[in-house]
C-alpha positions in Angstrom: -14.1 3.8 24.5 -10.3 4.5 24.5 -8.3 1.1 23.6 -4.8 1.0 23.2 -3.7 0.9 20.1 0.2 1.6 19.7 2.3 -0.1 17.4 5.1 -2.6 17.7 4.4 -3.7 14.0 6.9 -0.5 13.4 10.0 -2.7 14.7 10.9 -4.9 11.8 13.8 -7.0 10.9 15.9 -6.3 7.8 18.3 -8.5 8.5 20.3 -7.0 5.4 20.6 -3.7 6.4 21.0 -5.1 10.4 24.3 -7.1 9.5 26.0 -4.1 6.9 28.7 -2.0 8.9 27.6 1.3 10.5 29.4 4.6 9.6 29.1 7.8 9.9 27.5 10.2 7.6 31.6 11.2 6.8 32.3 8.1 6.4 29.4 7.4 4.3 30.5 10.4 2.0 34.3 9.2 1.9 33.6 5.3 0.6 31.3 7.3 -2.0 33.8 8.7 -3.5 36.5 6.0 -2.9 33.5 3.7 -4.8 33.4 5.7 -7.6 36.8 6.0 -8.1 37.2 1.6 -7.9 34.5 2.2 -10.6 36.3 4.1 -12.9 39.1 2.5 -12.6 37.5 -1.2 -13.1 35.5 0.2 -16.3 38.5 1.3 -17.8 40.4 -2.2 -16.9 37.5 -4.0 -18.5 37.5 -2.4 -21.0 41.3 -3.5 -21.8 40.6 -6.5 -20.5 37.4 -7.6 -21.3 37.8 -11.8 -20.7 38.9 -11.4 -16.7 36.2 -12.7 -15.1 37.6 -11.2 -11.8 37.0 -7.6 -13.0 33.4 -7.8 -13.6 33.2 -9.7 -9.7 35.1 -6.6 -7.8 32.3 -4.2 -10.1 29.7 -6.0 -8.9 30.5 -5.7 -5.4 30.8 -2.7 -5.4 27.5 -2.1 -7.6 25.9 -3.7 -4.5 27.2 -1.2 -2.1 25.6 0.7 -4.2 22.4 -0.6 -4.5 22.5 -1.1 -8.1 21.3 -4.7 -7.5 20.4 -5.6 -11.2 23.8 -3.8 -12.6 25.3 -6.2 -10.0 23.6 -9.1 -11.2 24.7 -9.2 -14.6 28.4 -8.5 -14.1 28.4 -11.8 -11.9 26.8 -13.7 -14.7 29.3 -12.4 -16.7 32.1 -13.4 -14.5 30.9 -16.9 -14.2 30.5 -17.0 -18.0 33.9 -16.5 -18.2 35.0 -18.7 -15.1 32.1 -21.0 -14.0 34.1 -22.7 -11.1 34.4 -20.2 -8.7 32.1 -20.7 -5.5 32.9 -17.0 -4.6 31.0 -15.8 -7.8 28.2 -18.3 -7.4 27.8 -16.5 -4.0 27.8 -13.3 -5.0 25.0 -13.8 -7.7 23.4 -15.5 -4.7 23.6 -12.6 -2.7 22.5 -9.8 -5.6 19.5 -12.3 -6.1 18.4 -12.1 -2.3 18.8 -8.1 -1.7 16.9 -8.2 -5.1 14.1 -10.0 -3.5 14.4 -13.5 -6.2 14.6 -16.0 -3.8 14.4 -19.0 -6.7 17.5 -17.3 -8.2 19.3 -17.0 -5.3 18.5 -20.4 -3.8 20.0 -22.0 -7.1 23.0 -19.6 -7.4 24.0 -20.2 -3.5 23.4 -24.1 -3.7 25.5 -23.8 -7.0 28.3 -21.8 -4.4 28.1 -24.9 -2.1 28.6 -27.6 -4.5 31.7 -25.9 -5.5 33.1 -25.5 -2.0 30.8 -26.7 0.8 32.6 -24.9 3.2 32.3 -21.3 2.1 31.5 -19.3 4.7 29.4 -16.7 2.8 28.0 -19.1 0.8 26.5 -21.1 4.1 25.5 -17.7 5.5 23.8 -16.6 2.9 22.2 -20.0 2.6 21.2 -20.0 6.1 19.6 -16.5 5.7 17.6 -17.3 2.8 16.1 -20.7 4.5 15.0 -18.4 7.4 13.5 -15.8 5.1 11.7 -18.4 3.9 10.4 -20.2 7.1 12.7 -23.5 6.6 14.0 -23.5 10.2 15.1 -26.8 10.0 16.9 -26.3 7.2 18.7 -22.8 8.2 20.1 -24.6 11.2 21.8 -27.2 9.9 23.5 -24.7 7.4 23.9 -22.7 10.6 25.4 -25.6 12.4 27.3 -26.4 9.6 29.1 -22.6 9.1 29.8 -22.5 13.4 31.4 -25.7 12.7 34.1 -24.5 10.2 34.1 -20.8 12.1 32.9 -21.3 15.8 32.9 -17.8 16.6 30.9 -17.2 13.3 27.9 -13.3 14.2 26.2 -14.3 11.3 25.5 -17.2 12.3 24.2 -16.8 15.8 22.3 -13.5 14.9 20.1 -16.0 12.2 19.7 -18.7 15.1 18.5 -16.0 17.5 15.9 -14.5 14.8 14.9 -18.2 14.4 14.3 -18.7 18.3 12.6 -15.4 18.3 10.2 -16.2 14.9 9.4 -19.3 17.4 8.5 -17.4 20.3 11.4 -19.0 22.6 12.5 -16.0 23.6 14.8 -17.4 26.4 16.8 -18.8 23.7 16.8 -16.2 20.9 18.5 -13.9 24.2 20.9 -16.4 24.5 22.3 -15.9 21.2 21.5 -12.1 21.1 24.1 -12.3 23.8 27.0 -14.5 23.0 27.0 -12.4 19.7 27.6 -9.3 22.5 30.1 -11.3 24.1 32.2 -12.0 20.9 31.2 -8.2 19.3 30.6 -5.7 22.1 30.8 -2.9 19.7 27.9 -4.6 17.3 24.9 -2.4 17.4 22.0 -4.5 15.7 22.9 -7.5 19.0 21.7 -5.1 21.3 18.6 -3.6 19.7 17.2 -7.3 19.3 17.7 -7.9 22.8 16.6 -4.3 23.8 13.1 -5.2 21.3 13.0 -8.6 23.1 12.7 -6.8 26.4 10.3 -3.8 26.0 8.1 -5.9 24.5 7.5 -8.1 27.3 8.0 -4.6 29.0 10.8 -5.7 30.9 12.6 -2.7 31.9 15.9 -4.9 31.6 15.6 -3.2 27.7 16.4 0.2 28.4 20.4 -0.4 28.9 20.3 -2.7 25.8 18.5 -0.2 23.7 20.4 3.0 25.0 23.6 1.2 24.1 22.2 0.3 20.7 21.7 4.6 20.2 24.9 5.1 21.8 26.2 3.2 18.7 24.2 4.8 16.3 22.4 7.6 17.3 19.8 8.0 14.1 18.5 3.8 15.2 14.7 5.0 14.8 14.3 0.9 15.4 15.8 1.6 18.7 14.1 5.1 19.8 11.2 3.7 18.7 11.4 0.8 21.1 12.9 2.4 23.6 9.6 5.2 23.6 7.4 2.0 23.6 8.8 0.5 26.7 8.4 4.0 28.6 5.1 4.3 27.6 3.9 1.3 28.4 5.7 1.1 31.9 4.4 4.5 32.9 7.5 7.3 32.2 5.4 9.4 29.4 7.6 12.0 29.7 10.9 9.8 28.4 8.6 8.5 26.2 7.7 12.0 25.1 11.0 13.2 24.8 12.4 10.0 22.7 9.5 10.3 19.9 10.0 13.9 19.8 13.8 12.8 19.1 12.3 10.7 16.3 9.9 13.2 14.6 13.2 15.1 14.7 14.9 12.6 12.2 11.9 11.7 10.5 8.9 13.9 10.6 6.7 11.3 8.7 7.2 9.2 11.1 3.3 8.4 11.7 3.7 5.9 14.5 5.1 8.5 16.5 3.1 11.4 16.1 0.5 8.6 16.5 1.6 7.9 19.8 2.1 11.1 21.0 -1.4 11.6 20.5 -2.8 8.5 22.3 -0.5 9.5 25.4 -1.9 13.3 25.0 -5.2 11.9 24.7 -5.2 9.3 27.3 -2.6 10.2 30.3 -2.8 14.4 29.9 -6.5 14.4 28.7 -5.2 17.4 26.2 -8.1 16.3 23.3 -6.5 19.2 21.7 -2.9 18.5 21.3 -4.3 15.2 20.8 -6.4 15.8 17.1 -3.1 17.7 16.0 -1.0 14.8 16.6 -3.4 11.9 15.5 -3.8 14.9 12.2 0.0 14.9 11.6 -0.3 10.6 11.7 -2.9 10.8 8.9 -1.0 13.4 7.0 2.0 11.3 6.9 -0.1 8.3 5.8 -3.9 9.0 5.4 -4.8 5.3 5.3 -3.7 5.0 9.3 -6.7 3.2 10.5 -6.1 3.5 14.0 -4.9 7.3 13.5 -8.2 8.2 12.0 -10.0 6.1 14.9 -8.5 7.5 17.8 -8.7 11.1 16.5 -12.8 10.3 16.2 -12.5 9.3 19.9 -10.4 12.4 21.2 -13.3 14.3 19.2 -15.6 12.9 21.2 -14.1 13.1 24.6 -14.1 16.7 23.0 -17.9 16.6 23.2 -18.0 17.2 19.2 -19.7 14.0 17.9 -20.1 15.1 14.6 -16.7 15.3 13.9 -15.8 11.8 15.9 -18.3 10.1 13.5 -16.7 11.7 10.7 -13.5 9.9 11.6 -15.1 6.7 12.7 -16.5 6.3 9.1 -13.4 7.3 7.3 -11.8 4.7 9.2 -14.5 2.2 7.9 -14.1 3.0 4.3 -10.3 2.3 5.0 -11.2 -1.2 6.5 -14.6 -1.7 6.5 -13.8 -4.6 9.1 -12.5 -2.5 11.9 -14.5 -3.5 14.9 -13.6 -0.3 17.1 -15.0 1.9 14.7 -18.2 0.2 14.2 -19.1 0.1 17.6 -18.2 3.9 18.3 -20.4 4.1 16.1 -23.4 2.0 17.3 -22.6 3.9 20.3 -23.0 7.3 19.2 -26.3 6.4 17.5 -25.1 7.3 14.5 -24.3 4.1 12.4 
């Protein structure tokens, strides 16, 4: 009756956000204001100076610190409608075009960077990051090659080779580059929670140093506590586990995967059916189409001995996906299909 269903799925790559600098939330508040201040300053220069194509490139950099990725966009056209031969513009629009999500537009805007100067370094990292966005793995590493030819020692570009080796399933080789990136960049956060992932999901407990290292660096890494609660769980410490998703739920109390797992441990190792509803509850409350949430709180209802309300939540999870098996057969099981 009770299966396992936790969640890895909640450890996702965004590569972008991986390779941007940490800082702290002073930090955070200090570039702010230093941003808007370069802002100010650049709208007024424009503004006496409204043909240097430079200008509108240093606003749309920072625009893209900012997230203002269409604002971004068009100062770099303007820029290279006022100077169309620099590579470093091309690559910019590239780059505004990829955060954006228009891979098309960036492809042509990077590959216009290239033609310009083939050895840009951003240009051929970008490049390579789009090519493995979109699955062209041949592709990405001959850019790749190419870029740790002109900069040996290039992160970028062994962080994208070890996402490729790990979107392969060679796992032996996506560490290998997880590491040398460590090697070259012991202070680099997002190195370490790959190879922490990498680990606890083959439940290796090799992962925990990886993964406490990748907090250590940044303490609010919900990737990281996440994995790091997954890989106790599953190799038998529920009370770490316990304590690292109640560490979660304390920087995001949304956080459905954890509260979900709480309840399958409460459920499962401490038979509390109790504690258990409330948790799988809180999952659905912070999304209420959690299939599996709504599933397992109809089996802690029934390990409950309250049928009634187990079918209840085995049916709502069948109008969710009327193709979930476990539900179906709780079902058949209860009599009450």
């Amino acid at each position: 009756m009770m299966r396992k269903t936790l969640h890895w799925g909640f450890v996702i790559l965004l590569f972008i956000s991986a390779m941007m600098p940490l800082a702290s939330c002073r930090n955070n508040a200090e570039q702010q204001l230093d941003r808007d201040e370069k802002l100010l300053q650049l709208d007024a220069s424009i503004k006496q100076h409204p043909k240097d194509a430079h200008l509108y490139y240093e606003r749309g950099l920072i625009l893209v610190e900012l997230q203002q990725l269409n604002d971004a966009i068009a100062d770099f056209k303007k820029a290279i409608s006022l100077d169309s031969k620099k590579s470093e513009y091309h690559t910019a629009l590239g780059d505004a075009y990829l955060r954006n999500g228009k891979a098309e537009d960036s492809y042509k805007a990077l590959n216009k960077a290239l033609e310009l100067d083939p050895d840009n370094i951003e240009a051929n990292s970008k490049m390579s990051e789009l090519l493995f966005y979109s699955g062209d793995y041949d592709r990405a590493m001959e850019t790749l090659n190419h870029l740790t030819s002109i900069d040996p020692n290039n992160r970028t570009a062994f962080m994208i080779k070890g996402f490729i080796y790990k979107s392969q399933g060679d796992t032996a080789n996506a560490v290998h580059f997880f590491r040398r990136v460590i090697d070259l960049y012991p202070e680099f956060e997002p190195a370490y929670e790959e190879l922490g992932v990498l680990y606890a999901q083959h439940r290796n407990l090799l992962g925990v140093e990886y993964l406490k290292t990748a907090i250590r660096l940044e303490p609010n890494n919900i990737n990281a506590l996440y994995a790091l609660a997954m890989l106790y769980q599953d190799t038998e410490n529920p009370d770490q586990a316990n304590e690292i998703y109640t560490r979660i739920l304390e920087i995001d109390p949304q956080n459905k995967y954890a509260w979900h797992n709480r309840g399958y441990m409460e459920m499962v190792l401490y038979e509390d059916y109790e504690n258990a509803i409330e948790f799988f509850t809180k999952a659905i409350d912070a999304d209420n189409h959690y299939v599996e949430a709504h599933y397992n709180r109809g089996v802690a209802y029934e390990l409950k001995g309250d049928r009634n309300n187990a079918a209840i939540c085995y049916r709502t999870a069948l109008q969710i996906d009327p193709s979930y098996q476990p539900a179906t057969k709780a079902l058949e099981q209860l009599g009450m299909k």
